[in-house]
N, C-alpha and C positions, 0 to 999 in steps of 0.2 A: 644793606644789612639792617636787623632788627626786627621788630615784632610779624614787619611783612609776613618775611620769609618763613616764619611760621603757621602762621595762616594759608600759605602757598602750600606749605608740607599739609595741615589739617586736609585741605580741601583735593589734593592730590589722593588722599589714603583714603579719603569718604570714595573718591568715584572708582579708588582701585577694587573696595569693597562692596559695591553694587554690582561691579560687574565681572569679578572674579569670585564666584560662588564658591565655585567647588571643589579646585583645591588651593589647599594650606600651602607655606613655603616660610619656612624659617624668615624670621626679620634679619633685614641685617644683612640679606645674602647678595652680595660685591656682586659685578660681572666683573669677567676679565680685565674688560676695559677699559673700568678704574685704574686694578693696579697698574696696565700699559700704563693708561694717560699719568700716572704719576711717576712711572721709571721715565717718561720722555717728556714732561713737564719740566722735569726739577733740572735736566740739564742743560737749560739753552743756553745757546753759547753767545748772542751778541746784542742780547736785547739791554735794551737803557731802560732806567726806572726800575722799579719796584718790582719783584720778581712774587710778590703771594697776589700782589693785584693780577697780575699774569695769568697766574694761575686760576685764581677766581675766575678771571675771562676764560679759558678754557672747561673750568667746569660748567657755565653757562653753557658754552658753545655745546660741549660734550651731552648735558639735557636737554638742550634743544631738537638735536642730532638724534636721540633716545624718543622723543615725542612724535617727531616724522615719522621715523622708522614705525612708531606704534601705530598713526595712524595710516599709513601704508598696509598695515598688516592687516589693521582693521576692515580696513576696503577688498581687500584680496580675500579674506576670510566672510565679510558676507557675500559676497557674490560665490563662493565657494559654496556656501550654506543655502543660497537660491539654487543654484545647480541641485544640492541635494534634493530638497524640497520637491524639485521639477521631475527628477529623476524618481524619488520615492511615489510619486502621482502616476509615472508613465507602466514604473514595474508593478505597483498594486492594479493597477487596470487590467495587465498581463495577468497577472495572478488571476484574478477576480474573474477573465475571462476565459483561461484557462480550468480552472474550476467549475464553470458553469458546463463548458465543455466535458469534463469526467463526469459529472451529475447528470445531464442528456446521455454519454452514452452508457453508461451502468443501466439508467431505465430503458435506453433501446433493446440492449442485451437482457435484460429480464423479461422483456415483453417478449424477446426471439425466445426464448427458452420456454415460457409460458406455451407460447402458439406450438411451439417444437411436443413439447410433451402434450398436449391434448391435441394434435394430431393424428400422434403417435397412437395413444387410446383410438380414436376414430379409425385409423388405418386395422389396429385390431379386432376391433367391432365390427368393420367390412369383412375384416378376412373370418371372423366367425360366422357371421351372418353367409357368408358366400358359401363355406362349408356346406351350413346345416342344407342350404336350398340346394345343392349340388348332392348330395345327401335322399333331401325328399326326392328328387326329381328322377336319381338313380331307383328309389323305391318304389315308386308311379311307374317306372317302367317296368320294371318285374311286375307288378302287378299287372299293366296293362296286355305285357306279351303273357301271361297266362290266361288271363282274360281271351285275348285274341286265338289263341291253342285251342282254347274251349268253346268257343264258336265255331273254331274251322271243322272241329271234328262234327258237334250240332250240327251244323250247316251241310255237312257232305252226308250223313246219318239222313237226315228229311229230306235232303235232295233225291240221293239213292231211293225212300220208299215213296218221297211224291214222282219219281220216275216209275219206282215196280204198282204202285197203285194203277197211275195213270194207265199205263200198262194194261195191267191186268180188267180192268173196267172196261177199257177198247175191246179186249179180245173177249172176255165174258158176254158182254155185251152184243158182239156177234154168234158167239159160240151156243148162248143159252136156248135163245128160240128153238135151235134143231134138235132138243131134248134135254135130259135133266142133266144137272153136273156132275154125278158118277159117269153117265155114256158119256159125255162130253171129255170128261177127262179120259177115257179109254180111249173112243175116236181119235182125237185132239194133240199133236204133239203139240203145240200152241198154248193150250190151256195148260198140260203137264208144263212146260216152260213159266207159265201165270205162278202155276202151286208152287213150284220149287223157288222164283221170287219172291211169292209170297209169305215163305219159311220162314227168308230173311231178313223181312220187314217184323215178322213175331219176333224176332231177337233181336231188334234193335231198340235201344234205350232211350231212345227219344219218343219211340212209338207211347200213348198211350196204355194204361195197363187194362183196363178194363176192353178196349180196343183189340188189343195184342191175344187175350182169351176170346174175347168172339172168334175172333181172327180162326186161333189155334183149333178150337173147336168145331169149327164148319168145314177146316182141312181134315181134320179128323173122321167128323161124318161123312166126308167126302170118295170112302173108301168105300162105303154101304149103299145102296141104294134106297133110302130113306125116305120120308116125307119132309126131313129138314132139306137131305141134299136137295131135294126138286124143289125147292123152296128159289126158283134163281133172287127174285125179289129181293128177298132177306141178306141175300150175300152180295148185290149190288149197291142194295143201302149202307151196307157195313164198309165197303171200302169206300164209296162215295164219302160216308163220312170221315171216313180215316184220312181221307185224300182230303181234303176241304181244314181240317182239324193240322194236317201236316203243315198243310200250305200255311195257314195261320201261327203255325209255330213257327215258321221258317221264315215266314214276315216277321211274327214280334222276334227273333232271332235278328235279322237283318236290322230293326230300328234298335233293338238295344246294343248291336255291335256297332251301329251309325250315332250312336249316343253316348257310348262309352270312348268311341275315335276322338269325336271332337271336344268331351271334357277331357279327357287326358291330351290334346292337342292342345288345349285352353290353358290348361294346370302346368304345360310343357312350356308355350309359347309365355305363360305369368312368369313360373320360374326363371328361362334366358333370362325374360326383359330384366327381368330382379337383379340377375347376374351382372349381367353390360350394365344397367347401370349404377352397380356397386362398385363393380372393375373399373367400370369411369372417375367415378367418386374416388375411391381410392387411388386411382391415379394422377386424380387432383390435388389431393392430399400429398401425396409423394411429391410432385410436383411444388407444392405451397410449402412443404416440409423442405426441399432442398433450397428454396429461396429464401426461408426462414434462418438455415444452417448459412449458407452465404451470410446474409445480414449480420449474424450473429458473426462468423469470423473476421467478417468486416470490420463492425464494431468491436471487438477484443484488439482487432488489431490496433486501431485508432485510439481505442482506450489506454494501450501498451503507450502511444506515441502523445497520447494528450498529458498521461500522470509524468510521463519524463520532460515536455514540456512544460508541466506546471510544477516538478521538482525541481527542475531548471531556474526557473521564473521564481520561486521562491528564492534557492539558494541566491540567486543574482538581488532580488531585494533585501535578505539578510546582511549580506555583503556588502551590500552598497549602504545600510545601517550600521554596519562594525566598522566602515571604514567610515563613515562621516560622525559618527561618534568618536572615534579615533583623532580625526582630524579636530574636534570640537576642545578634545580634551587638550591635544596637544596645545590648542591656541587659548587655552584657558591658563594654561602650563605657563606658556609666553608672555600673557599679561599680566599673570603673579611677578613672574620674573624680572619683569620692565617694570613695574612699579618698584618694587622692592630696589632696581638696581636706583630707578630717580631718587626714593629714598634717602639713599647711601650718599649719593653726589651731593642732598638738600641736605645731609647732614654733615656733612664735608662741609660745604660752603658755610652753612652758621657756624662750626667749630673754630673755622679760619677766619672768617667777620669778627667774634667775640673774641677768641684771644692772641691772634697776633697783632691786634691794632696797634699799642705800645710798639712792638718790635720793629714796625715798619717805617714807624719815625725818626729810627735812628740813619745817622747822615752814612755809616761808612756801609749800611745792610744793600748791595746791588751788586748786579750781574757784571762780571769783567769782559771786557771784551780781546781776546786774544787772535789777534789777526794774523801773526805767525801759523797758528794751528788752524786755521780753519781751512783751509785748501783742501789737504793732505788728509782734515779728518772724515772728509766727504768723496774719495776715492774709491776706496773698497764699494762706496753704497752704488758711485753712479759704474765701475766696473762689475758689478754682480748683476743691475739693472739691464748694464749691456750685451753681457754673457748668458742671461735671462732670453733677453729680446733675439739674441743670435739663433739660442737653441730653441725658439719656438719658433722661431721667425716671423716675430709680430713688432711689425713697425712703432707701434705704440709704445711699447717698450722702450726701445732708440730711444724715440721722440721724451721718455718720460726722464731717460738718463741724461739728455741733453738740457730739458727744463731745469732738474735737480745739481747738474754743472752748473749753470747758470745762476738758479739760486744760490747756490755755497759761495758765489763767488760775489756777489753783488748783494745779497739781502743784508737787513740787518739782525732779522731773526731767520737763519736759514733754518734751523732743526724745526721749529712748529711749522714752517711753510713745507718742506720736505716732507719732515712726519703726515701733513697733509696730503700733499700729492698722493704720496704710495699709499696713503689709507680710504683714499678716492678712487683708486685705484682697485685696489683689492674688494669696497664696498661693490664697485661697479662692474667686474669679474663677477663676484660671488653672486650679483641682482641678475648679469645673463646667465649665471649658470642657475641658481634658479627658475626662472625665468624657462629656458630650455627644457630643463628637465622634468617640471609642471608638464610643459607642450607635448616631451615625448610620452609624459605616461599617457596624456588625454589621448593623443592620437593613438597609440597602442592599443588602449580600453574601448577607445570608441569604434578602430578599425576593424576590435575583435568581434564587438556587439554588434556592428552592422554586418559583419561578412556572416555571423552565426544566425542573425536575421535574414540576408539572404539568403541560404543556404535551406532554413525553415520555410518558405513564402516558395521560393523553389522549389521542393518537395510537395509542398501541397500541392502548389500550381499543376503539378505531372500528375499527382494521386487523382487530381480532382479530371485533369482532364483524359487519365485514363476509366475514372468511370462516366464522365460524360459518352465517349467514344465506346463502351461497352453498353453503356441506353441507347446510344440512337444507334447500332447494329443491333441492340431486341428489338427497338421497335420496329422497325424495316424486316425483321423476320416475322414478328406478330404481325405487323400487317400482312405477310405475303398469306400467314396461316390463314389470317381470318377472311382474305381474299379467297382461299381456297375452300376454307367451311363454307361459305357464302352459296359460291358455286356446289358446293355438294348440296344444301340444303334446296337451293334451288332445282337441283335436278331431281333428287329425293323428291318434292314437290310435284315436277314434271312427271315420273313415271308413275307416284303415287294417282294426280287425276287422269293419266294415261290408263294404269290398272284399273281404275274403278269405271272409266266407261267402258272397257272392255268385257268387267264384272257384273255389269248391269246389263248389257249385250247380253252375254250368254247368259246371263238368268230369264232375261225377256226369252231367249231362244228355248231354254231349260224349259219355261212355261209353259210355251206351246207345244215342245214335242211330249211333255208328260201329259198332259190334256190329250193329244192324240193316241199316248199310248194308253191311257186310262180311259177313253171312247172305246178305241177298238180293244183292249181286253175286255171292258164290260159288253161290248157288241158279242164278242163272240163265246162270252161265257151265259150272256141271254139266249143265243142262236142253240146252244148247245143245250140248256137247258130245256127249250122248248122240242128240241126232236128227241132228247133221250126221254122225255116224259111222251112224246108221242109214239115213238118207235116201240119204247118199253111195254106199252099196252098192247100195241100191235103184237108183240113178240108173247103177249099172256093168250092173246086170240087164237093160236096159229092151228088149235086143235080143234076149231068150233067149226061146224058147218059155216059154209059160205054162205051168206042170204044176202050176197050185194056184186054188181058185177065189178067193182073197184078192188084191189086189193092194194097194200102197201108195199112200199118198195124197199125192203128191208135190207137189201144186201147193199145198194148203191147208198141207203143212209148209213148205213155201217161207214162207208169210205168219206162219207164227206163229214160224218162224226169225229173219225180218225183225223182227218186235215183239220178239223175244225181246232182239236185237240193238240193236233200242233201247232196253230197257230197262237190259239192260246198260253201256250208254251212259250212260246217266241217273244209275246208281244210280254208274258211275265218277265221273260230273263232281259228284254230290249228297256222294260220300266225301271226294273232292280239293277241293270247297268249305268243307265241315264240317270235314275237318282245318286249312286254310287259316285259319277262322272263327276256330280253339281254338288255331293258333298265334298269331295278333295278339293275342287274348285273352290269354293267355300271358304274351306278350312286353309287352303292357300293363300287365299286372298285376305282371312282374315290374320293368317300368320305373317305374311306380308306388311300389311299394314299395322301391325303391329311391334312390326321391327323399322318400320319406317318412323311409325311415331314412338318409340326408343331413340332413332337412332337421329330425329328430327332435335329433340328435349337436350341429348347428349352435346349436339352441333352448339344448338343455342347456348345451353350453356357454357361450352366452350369460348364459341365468341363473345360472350357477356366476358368470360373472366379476362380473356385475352385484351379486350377494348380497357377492362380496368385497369391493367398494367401498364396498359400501352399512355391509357394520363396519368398514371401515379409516375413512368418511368420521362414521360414529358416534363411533370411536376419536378423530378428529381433534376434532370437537365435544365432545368431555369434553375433552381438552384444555386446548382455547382456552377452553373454558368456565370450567374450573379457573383458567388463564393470569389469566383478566378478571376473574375474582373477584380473585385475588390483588393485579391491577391496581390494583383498584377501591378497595381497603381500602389500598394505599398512597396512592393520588390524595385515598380522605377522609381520612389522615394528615396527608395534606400541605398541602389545603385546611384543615385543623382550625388545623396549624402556621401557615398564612398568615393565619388569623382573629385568631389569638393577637398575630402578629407587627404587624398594623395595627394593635389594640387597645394594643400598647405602643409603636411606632413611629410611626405615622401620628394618634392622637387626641392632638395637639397646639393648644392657644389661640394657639403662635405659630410662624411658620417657625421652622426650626433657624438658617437664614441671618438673618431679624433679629436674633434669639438671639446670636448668633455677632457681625453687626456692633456692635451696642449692649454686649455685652461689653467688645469690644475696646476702642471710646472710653470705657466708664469705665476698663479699665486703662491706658489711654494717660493719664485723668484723675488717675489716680492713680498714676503713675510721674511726671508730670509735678509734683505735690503734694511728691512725695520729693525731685525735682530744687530746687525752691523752697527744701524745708525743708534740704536740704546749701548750699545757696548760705544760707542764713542761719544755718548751722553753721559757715560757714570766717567771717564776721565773727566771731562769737563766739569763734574761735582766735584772732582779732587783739584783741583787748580783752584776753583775758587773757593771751595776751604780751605785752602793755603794762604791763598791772596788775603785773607780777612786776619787768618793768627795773625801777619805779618802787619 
């Protein structure tokens, strides 16, 4: 006693004040404790000597008892506070990567929408663009089939008068020498057949017009016997040239219908290719569009499952802040409280130092010892102990009623050694129950968070390895396609330099039959030439005296003029077939290969996009691949940690709850022991306030 204990108290209330900040608590404020240790201090019943010295010694003991206790608490509450710490690092990492996760797919999903809508424009722009040429192309055609109408009729018009020409020049041509073409037409049902063809070469609209009036006019004179009609000359030149002028119209007729075929073939054959390869385009589009919308639903969905996992991930780090705040404050609570109570007892002890010293001098002031009553007064405690021990049937109990017989019966201070026992007792109860129920909530919380971990890790694991398992069946189908375009492209290839030597064949063949046909019609339009100019003179002679024993052979040139003139005929229509033949051919070949190389560009690009898929979807499969792995070795983490966690949590011989109930009645058994043993601590205060009046 003395200035120490003051200094003790100073230096007590500096460290309670360092390290209890935050909150306040009245001074002053007792534990329970106190007032126990002072209702079962003040009645011992058999101690010798001085009874405040006693007591002193139990307030020591008492703040001693208080300082353990704190620093037990101490230690239990930082490693508490480490946990947190460890735990607030593992959930903000979750967060954080969680988060990164919603920022990736928000931008995935914008780019999907992005490429979605300017597709979409593209896909329109094809289909407009596919219109308008489907449009022209229908227009090139009407044009072209009127076009072609208006040829067939040209063509059949100069056919008909290069046939009535022909014609008629053969037959004039014999007819004339035997007189003029009034008798001739009289004689002649030949020639009257010529005139009456001839009519309708004047009415036809292909004819020449200045042509068509000679024409008309010489059939007109042709009624009189005139010095025009005997003119044969003048109506031989007129059809010859009409014939020659026909034939010329019917050729440039044939090259502008052979001109106008194969630009509207050209303009026909542009338009398709345009078409196919917009229809292609656009059905690439469509195609890059539905895998764009995929992606996109994909990603919505993931996004749906990342923001509930990172609401999740939040919620669980908030929580695990409220709750170790929580826990912070409450231990803040505690060590106000434990100071405050050492306080109380340091001020206890200096009040009994300073002023009972006098009282304690005196000779009659001491504890009586009544040995009559001490048996009997320790009964009730060790029969409620054993009544205790029966109804929970914890041998400990027995065994605790048997020590406190024992003591009653043999100590000298039984109440402080008893009061001990059961309050060793009850500490040591309340430490496993504590103790327990720390363990159940860890194992509950941590059994929750591992099983909702793998139940997460698991789900992925399946998401991920259903879209591995949906890439590598695209890829194995892109490959089979683009094994298949391969092979097209390769045989496209094949028949394309198959066609062209065949193209080049018949054009080498085309060469020489037009070369022959263009010999022999020039052979025999010279052949012909030279006996109508020879014959013709002969046929102006035929009225002159003879003065030569030679005469010409006029009738047998007639016949071989006629042959001559159909073969000319022949070898025209065999040159204007054979060119004919070598334009479709042509124009086949070039329409051909023009759908070949369409249809070559369309392949390629096919197999270009297809090989790009086929590594972005490998790309994607490594991955997820890697993804699942990593998965995988977190989920055996966490499974390993949930093996662990049954093995200390769950292999129990008894619920935590009986545990927990059957606890609690032995300490209700044994608070109730205490309550006994103070209720026969205040008799003991009354005897020996008697003992002292006396």
């Amino acid at each position: 006693p003395g200035p120490g204990s003051s200094a003790k108290l100073r230096e007590l209330t500096a460290d309670c004040n360092r390290s209890c900040t935050r909150i306040v608590v009245p001074k002053l404020r007792v534990d329970m404790r106190v007032a126990l240790f002072f209702a079962a201090a003040a009645p011992v019943a058999a101690v010798q000597g001085n009874p405040i010295a006693k007591v002193l010694d139990l307030l020591a003991g008492m703040r001693s008892k208080i300082v353990s206790e704190g620093e037990s608490e101490q230690k239990s509450y930082e490693e508490f506070a480490h946990w947190c710490r460890q735990e607030s690092k593992s959930l903000g990492r979750e967060v954080e990567d969680a988060t990164e996760d919603v920022k990736q797919l928000q931008a995935a999903i914008s780019k999907a929408n992005a490429n979605i809508e300017s597709l979409t424009s593209a896909i329109g722009d094809l289909a407009a663009s596919q219109q308008q040429a489907q449009q022209d192309l229908k227009e090139a055609t009407e044009v072209r089939s009127k076009e072609h109408a208006d040829y067939s009729k040209v063509a059949a018009e100069l056919s008909e008068a290069i046939a009535s020409l022909g014609n008629a020049l053969a037959v004039l041509e014999r007819a004339l020498p035997k007189g003029s073409f009034a008798q001739v037409l009289k004689q002649s049902q030949a020639v009257q057949e010529v005139v009456q063809g001839l009519s309708a070469v004047v009415t036809a609209t292909s004819v020449d017009s200045n042509d068509a009036v000679k024409l008309q006019a010489f059939l007109q004179s042709s009624e009189q016997d005139s010095s025009e009609s005997r003119n044969s000359n003048s109506i031989l030149e007129v059809l010859g040239d009409m014939l020659n002028k026909a034939e010329a119209q019917k050729a440039d007729a044939d090259r502008a219908e052979m001109q106008s075929k194969h630009d509207f073939m050209m303009l026909k054959s542009s338009l398709e290719a345009q078409l196919a390869t917009q229809a292609k385009e656009q059905d690439e589009h469509k195609k890059e569009k539905a895998v764009n919308e995929q992606k996109l639903a994909s990603a919505t969905g993931d996004l749906s499952d990342a923001q509930k996992e990172l609401a999740e991930d939040t919620k669980s780090l908030n929580d695990a802040h409220a709750d170790c705040e929580e826990r912070a404050h409450e231990w803040d609570v505690s060590m106000q409280s434990r100071a405050h109570e050492i306080e109380a007892l340091d001020t206890a002890t200096k009040i009994l130092q300073e002023k009972t010293g006098g009282a304690q001098n005196q000779a009659g002031y001491s504890f009586l010892q009544i040995t009559a009553a001490k048996s009997s007064s320790f009964a009730d405690v060790v029969a409620s102990l054993m009544q205790t021990g029966k109804d929970a049937q914890d041998r400990k109990l027995a065994m605790l009623a048997m020590r406190v017989r024992s003591v009653a019966s043999s100590s000298a201070d039984p109440f402080s050694k008893i009061k001990g026992l059961i309050e060793d007792m009850i500490s040591k109860l309340e430490k496993e129950a504590a103790e327990e129920a720390s363990a159940k909530a860890f194992c509950d919380s941590e059994t929750a968070k591992a099983n909702a971990k793998k139940d997460d890790h698991e789900s992925t694991i399946s998401t991920l390895s259903s879209k591995i398992d949906y890439a590598k069946a695209r890829i194995t189908k892109l490959k089979e396609q683009v094994a298949t375009l391969t092979s097209e492209l390769k045989s496209i290839a094949e028949n394309q330099a198959e066609s062209t030597g065949i193209r080049n064949e018949e054009s080498a063949e085309f060469a020489i039959v037009e070369k022959d046909y263009e010999d022999g019609l020039e052979g025999v339009q010279l052949a012909l030439k030279v006996l109508r100019e020879y014959y013709a003179q002969s046929f102006a002679q035929v009225d002159q005296p003879s003065t030569s024993s030679h005469s010409s052979k006029g009738g047998a040139a007639s016949s071989i003029i006629g042959i001559l003139e159909v073969a000319e005929s022949d070898f025209g229509k065999l040159l204007a077939e054979a060119r004919d033949t070598e334009s479709s051919a042509v124009s086949a070949y070039e329409q051909m290969s023009e759908d070949n190389k369409i249809a070559t560009a369309t392949k390629k690009v096919e197999v270009k996009h297809k090989n790009e898929e086929i590594t972005d979807l490998r790309h994607s499969v490594s991955e997820h691949s890697n993804d699942s792995d990593s998965e995988q070795e977190e989920l055996d983490s966490v499974i390993e940690y949930l093996s662990k966690l049954g093995d200390q949590c769950v292999a129990k011989p008894e619920p935590y709850e009986e545990r927990k109930r059957r606890r609690e009645q032995e300490m209700d058994g044994l608070k109730n022991a205490l309550d006994i043993l103070e209720g026969q601590a205040i008799g003991f205060l009354a005897i020996k306030s008697h003992t002292r009046r006396m």
